[in-house]
MIZAGU-762719 format. One line per 8 residues: number of its first residue (from 1); their letters; for each residue x, y, z negated of N, C-alpha, C, CB. Coordinates in pm, whole numbers. Each point is the difference from the previous one (the first is absolute). Glycine has a CB too. Layout:
NUM = A = X:Y:Z:X:Y:Z:X:Y:Z:X:Y:Z ~ ...
END
This chain:
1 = XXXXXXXX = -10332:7132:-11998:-28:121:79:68:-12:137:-18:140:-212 ~ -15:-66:375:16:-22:50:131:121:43:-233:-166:-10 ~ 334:134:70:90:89:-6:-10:112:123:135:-187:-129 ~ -74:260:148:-58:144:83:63:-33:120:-14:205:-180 ~ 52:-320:277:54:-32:59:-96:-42:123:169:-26:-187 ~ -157:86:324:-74:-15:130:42:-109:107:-33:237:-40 ~ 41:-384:86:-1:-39:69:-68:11:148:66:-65:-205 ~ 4:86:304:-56:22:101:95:-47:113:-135:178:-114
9 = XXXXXXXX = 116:-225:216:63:-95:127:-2:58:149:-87:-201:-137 ~ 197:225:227:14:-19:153:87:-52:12:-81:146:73 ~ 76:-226:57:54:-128:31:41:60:143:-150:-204:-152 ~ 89:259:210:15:72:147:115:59:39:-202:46:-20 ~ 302:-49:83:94:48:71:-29:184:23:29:-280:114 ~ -175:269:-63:-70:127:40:-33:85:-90:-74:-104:151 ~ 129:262:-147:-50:54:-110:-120:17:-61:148:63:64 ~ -147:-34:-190:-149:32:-22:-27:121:61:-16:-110:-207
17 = XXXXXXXX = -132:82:256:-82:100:86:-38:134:-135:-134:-233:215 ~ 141:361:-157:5:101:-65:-167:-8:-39:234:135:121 ~ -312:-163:-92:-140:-32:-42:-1:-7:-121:-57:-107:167 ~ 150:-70:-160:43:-55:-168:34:38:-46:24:-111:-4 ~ 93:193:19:55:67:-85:-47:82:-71:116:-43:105 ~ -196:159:-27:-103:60:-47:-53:-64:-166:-54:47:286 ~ -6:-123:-258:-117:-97:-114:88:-2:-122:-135:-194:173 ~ 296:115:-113:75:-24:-148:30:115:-74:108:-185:85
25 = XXXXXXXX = -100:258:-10:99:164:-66:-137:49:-112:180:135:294 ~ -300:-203:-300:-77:42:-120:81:-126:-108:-282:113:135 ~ 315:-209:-114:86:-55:-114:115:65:-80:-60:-169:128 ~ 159:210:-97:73:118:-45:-82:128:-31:181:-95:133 ~ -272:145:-115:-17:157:5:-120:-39:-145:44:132:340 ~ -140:-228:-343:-71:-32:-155:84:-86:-92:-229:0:106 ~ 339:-99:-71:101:-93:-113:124:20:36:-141:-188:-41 ~ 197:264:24:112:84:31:159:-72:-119:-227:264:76
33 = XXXXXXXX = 180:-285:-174:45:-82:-114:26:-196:67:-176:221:-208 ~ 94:-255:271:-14:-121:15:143:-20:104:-300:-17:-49 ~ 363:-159:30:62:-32:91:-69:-65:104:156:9:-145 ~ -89:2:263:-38:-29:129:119:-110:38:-129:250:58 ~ 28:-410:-11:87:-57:39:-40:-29:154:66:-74:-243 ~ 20:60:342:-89:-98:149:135:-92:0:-180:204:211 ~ 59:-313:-174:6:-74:32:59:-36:134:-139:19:-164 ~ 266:-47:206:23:-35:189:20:-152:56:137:229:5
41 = XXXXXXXX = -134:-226:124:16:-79:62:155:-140:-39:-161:231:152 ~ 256:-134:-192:105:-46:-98:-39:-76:-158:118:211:132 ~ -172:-132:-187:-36:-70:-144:-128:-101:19:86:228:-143 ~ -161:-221:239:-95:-128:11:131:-133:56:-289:173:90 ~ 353:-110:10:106:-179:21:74:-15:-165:119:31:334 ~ -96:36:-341:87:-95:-121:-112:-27:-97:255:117:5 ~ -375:-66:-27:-120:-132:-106:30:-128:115:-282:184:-124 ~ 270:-178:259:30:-141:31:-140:-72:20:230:2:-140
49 = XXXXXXXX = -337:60:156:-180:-68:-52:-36:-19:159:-115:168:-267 ~ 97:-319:287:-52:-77:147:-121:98:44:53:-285:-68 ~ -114:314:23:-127:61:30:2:179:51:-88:-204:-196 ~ 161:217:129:59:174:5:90:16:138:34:29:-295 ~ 66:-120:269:138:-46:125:-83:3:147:167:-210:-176 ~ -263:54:158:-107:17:147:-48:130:25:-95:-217:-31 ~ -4:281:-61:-62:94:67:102:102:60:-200:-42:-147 ~ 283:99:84:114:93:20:54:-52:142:64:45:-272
57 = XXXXXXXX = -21:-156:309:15:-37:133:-93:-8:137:127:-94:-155 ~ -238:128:102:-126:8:110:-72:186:-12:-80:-337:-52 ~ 187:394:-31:-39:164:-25:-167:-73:-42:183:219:227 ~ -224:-231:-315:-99:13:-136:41:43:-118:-95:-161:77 ~ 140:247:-39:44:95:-163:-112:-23:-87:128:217:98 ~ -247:-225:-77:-102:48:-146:-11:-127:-54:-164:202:79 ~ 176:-346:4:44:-108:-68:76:-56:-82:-63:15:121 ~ 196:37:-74:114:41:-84:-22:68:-125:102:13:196
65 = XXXXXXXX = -175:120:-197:33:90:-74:-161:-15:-111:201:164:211 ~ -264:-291:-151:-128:-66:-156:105:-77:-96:-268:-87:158 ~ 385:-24:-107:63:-88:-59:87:155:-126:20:-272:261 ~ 12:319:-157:155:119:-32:-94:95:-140:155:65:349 ~ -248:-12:-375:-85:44:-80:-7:-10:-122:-74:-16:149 ~ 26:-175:-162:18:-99:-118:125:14:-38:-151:-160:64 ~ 221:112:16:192:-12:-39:48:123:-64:68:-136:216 ~ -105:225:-205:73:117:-28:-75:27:-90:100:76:185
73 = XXXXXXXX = -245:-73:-240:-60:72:-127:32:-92:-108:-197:123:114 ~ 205:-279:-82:22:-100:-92:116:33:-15:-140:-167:44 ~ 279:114:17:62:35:-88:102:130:-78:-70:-205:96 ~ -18:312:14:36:115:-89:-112:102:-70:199:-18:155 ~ -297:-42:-132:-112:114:-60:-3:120:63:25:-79:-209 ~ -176:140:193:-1:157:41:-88:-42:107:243:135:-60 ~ -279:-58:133:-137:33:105:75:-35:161:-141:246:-175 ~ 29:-263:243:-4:-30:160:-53:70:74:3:-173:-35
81 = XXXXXXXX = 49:269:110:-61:55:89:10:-36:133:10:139:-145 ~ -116:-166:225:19:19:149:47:125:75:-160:-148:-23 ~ 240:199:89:-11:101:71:-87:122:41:102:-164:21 ~ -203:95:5:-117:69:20:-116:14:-101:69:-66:204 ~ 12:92:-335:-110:39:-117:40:139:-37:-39:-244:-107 ~ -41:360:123:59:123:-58:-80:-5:-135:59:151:230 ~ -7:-70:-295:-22:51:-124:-53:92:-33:126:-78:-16 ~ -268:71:-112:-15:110:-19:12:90:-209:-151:-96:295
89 = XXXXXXXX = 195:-9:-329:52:-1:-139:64:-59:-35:-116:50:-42 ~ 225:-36:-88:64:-81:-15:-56:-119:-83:150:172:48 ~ -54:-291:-13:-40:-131:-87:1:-55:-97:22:-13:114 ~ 35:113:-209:59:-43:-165:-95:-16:-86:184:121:9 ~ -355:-91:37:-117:-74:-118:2:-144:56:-192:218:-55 ~ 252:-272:137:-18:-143:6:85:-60:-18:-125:13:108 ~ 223:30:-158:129:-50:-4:-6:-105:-179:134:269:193 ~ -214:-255:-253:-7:-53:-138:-82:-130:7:16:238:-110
97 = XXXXXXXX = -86:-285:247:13:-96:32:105:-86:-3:-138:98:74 ~ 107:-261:-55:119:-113:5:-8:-15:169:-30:-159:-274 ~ -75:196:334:-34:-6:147:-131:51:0:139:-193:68 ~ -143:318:101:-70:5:56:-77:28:99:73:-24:-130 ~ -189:19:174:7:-22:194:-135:76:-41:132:-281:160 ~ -189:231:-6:-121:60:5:-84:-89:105:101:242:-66 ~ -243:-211:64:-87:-108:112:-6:59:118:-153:-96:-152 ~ 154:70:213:45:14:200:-120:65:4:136:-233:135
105 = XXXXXXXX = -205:376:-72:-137:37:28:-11:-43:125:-27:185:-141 ~ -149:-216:108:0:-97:125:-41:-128:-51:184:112:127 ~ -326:-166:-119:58:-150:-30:8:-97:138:-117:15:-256 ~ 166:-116:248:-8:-80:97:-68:-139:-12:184:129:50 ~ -194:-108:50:-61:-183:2:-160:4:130:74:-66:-371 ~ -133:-16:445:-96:-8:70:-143:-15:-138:178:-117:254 ~ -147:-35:-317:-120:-10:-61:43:44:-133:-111:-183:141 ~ 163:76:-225:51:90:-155:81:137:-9:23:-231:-76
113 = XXXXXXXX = -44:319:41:105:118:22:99:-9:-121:-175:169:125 ~ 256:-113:-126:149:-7:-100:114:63:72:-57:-230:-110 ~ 118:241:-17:53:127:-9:194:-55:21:-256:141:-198 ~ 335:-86:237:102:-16:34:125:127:-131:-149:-102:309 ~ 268:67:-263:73:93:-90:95:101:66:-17:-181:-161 ~ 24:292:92:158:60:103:85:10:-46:-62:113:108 ~ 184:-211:-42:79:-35:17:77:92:44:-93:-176:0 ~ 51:260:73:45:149:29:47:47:-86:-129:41:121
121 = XXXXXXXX = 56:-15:-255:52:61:-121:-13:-90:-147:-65:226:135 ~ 176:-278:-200:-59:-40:-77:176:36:-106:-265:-193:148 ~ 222:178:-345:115:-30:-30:5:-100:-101:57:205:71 ~ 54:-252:-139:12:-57:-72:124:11:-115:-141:-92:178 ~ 170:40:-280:83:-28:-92:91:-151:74:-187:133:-225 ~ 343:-67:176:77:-146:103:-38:-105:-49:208:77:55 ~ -229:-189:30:-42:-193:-34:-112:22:-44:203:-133:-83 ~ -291:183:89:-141:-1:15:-35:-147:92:-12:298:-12
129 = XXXXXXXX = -75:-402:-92:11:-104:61:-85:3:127:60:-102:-213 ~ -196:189:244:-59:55:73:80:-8:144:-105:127:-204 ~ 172:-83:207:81:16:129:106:-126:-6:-23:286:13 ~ 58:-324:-104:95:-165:43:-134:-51:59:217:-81:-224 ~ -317:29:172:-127:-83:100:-7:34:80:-121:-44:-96 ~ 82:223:138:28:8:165:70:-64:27:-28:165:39 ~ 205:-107:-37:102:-30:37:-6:-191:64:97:236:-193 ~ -137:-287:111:-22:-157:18:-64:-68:139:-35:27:-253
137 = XXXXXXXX = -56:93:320:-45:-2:121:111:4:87:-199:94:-65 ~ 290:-40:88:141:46:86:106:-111:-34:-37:280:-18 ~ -8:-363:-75:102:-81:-49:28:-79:158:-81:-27:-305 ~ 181:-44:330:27:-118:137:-96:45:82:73:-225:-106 ~ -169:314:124:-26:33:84:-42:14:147:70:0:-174 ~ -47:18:297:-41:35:108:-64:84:59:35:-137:-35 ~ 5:222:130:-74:152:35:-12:-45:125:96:206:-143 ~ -17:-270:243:-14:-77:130:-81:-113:-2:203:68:50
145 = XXXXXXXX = -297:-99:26:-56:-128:-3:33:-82:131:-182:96:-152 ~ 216:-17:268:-2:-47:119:119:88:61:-263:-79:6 ~ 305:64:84:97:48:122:-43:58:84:103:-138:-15 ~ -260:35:64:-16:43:133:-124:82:-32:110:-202:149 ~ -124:243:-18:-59:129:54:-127:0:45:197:49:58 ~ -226:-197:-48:-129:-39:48:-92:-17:-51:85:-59:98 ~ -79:104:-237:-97:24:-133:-35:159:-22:120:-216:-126 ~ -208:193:60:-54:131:-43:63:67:-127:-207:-84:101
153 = XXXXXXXX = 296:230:-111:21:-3:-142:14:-38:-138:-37:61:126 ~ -97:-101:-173:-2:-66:-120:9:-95:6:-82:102:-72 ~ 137:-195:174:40:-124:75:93:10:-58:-83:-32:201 ~ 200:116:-140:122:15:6:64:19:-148:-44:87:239 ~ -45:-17:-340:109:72:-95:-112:-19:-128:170:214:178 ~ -107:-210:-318:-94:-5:-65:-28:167:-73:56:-290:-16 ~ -207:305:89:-77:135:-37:-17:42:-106:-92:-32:136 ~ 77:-39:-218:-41:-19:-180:28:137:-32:80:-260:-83
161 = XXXXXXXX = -140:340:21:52:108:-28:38:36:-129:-104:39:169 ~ 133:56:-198:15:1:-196:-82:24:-74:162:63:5 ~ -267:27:53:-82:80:-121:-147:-129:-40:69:329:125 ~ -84:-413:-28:-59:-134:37:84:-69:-102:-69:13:267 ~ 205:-15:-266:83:-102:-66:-14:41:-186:193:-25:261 ~ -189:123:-271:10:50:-158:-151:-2:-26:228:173:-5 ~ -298:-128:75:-191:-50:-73:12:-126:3:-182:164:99 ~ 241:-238:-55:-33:-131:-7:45:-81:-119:-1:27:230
169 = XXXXXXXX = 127:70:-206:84:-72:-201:-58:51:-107:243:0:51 ~ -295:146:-34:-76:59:-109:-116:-91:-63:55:219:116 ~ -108:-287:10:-148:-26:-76:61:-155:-110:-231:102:269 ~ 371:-143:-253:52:-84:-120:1:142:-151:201:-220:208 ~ -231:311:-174:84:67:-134:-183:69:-42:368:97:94 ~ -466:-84:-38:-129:47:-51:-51:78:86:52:-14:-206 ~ 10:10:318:-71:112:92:-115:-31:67:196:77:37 ~ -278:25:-76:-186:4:108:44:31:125:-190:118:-165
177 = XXXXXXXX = 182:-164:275:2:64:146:-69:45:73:96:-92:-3 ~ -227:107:-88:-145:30:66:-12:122:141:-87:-57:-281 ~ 104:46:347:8:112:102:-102:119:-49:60:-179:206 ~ -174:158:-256:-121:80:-82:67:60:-117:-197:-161:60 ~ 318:160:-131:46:41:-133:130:69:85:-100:-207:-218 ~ 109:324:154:135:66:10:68:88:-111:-76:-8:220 ~ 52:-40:-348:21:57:-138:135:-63:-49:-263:26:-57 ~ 299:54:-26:95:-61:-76:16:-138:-86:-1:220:19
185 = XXXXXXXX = 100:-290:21:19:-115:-64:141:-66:-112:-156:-4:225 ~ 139:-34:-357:123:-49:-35:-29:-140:25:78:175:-167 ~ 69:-233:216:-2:-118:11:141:-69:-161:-103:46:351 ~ 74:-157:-275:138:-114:-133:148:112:48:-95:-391:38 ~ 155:342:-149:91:81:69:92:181:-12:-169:-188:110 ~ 16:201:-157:29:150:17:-24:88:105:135:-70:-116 ~ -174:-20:257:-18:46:135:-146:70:43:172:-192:41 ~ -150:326:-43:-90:98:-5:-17:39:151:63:76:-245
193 = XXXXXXXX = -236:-140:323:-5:65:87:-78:99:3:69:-156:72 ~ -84:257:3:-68:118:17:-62:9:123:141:96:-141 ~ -248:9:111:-95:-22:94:62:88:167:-220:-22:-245 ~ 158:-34:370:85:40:108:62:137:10:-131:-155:99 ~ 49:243:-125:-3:154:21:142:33:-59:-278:53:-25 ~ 364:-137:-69:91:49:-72:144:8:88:-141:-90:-214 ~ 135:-34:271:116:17:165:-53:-18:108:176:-85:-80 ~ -278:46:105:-7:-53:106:-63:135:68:-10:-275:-70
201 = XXXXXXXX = -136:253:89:-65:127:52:-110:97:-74:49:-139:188 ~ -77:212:-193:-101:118:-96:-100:-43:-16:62:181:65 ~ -116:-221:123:-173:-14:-24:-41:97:-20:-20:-172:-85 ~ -106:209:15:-21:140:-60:33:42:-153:-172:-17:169 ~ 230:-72:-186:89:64:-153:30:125:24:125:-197:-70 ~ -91:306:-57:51:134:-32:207:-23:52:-254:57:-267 ~ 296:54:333:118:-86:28:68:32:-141:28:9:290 ~ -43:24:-410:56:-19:-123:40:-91:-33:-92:112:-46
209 = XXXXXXXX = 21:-204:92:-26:-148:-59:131:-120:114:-355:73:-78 ~ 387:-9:111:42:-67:147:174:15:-28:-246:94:198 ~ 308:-244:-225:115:39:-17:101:-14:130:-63:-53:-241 ~ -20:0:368:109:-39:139:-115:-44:76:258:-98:-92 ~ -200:116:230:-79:-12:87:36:-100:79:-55:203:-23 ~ 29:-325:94:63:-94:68:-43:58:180:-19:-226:-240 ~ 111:280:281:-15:53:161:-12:-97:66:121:174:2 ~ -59:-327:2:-14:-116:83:39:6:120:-153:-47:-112
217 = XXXXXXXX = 246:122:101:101:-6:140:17:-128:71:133:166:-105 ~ -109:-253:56:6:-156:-17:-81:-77:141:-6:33:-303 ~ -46:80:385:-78:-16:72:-26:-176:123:58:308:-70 ~ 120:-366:13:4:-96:54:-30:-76:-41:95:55:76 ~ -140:-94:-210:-27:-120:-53:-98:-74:36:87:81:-143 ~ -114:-262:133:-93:3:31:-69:-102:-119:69:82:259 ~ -185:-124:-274:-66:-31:-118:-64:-55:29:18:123:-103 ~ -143:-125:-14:-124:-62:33:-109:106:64:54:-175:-196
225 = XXXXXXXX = -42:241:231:-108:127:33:89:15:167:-79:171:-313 ~ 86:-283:372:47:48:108:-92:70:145:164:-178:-116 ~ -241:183:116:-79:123:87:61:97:-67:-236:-79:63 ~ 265:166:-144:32:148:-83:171:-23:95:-173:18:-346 ~ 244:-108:283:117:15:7:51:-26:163:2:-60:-268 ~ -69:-17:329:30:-6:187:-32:155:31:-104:-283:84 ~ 3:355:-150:-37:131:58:84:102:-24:-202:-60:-17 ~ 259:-7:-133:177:117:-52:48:-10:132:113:-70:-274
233 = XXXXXXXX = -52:-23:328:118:-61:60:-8:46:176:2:-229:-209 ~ -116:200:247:-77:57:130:-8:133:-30:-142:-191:63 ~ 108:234:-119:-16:180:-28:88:101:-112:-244:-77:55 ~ 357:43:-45:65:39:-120:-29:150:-33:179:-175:47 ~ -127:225:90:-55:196:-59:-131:34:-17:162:98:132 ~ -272:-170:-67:-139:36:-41:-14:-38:-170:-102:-55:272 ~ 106:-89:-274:28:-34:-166:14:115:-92:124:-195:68 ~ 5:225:-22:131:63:-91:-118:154:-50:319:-100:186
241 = XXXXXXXX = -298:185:-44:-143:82:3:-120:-7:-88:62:-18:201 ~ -116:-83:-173:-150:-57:-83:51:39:-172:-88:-268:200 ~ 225:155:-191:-4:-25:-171:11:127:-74:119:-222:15 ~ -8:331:64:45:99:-71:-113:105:-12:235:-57:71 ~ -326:61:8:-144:90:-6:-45:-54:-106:-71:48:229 ~ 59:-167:-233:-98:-111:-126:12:48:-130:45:-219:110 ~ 148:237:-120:92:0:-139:-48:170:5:265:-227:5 ~ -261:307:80:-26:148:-5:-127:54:-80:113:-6:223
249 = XXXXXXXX = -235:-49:-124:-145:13:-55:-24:-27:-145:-65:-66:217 ~ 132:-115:-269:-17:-18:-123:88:96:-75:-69:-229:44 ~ 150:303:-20:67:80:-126:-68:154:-36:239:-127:77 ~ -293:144:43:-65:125:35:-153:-47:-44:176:96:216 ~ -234:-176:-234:-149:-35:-49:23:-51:-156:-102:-83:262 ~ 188:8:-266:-43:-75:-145:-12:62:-127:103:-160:91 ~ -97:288:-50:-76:80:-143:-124:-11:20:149:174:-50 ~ -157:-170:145:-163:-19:11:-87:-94:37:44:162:28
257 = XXXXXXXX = 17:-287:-105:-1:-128:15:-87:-48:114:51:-4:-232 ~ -17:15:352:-48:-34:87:154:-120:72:-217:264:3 ~ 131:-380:12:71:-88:46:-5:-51:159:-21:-39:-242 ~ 171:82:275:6:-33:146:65:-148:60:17:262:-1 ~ -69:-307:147:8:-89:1:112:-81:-8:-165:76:66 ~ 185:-182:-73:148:-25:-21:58:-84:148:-36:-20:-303 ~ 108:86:361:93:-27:129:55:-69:-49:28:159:121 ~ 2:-317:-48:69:-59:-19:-11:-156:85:10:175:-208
END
């Protein structure tokens, strides 16, 4: 079983923005019982992880904080939250899982479509071998590739992201990635994914059904969908704007299952 315990990470000197704060304070106010751990800038140096260390020195916290995720659910168990996931029930029907996540809404890809994971939210039971295989990605490592400046980003640093990184280990344990399928899946393991609507976003699901919402503050990251994400980065308050109307409409429609588009 998975223990009632919340992992969650800032690395930033800078406070958290009252926005965020906002979002988390539904973590306390629906799991009020649960412990709360974060994660800082202090307890990532002493893991000591090449990959975590770089990004943290070039301010890439969310690089840092894909490696910092694994580390902390493996070897203490209990759930991951990003910052920017509010809540809208509590999590204790999933907790009788050995692990579990959910499929990224949204599929990606140009020609095959498939489906990605969030990494945003996921939990597990401690040493869940699931997450040592992640973990194995971060092993010796490198988050720097270059110094200089005369490269392009993903030149410079390695982009790889997580939720890319865990579909990718999944499909060793039975996972479909079909971008066309978004149903529930057991995999080896015990590792139970669920279909997107459950953290990630509604869609037009009933919001009953809807246990977290992924806001994607994250606005800096960058990926494989980079047209979406240069347009975060170039337009942050229009974005920001767009998404939160997006997240508004779908909560305010999805009784009436009408599905809005997905910003992103």
């Amino acid at each position: 079983m998975i223990p009632k315990t919340i992992h969650y990470s800032w690395f930033s000197n800078d406070p958290i923005p009252p926005s965020i704060q906002t979002i988390m304070a539904t973590w306390k106010k629906l799991m009020p019982e649960y412990e709360y751990v974060l994660w800082d800038g202090k307890m990532l140096a002493e893991i000591n992880n090449t990959f975590a260390n770089e990004a943290v020195s070039v301010r890439k916290w969310a690089f840092a904080s894909d490696f910092l995720r694994l580390y902390a659910v493996y070897h203490h168990g209990g759930i991951w939250f990003d910052t920017d996931i509010e809540v809208f029930k509590p999590f204790d029907p999933v907790l009788d899982n050995r692990m579990f996540i959910a499929n990224e809404a949204g599929a990606k890809g140009h020609g095959r479509k498939f489906h990605w994971l969030t990494a945003h939210c996921f939990g597990a039971e401690k040493g869940h071998p699931f997450l040592k295989d992640c973990l194995e990605f971060y092993t010796e490592r490198h988050f720097i590739r270059t110094r200089s400046t005369k490269f392009p980003i993903e030149f410079q640093y390695d982009m790889t992201i997580i939720p890319e990184v865990m579909a990718t280990v999944a499909l060793n344990y039975g996972y479909d990635d079909d971008g066309f399928r978004d149903e529930e899946q057991l995999l080896r393991e015990g590792i139970r994914v669920y279909p997107s609507y459950y953290f990630d976003s509604p869609q037009y699901h009933p919001m009953t059904c809807v246990y977290s919402i992924h806001h994607e503050a994250g606005a800096w990251r960058q990926g494989n969908d980079g047209n979406i994400l240069h347009y975060k980065e170039a337009n942050p308050k229009r974005w920001k704007f767009l998404h939160l109307l997006k997240i508004t409409l779908q909560k305010l429609l999805a009784k009436f299952k009408i599905a809005v588009i997905r910003i992103r």
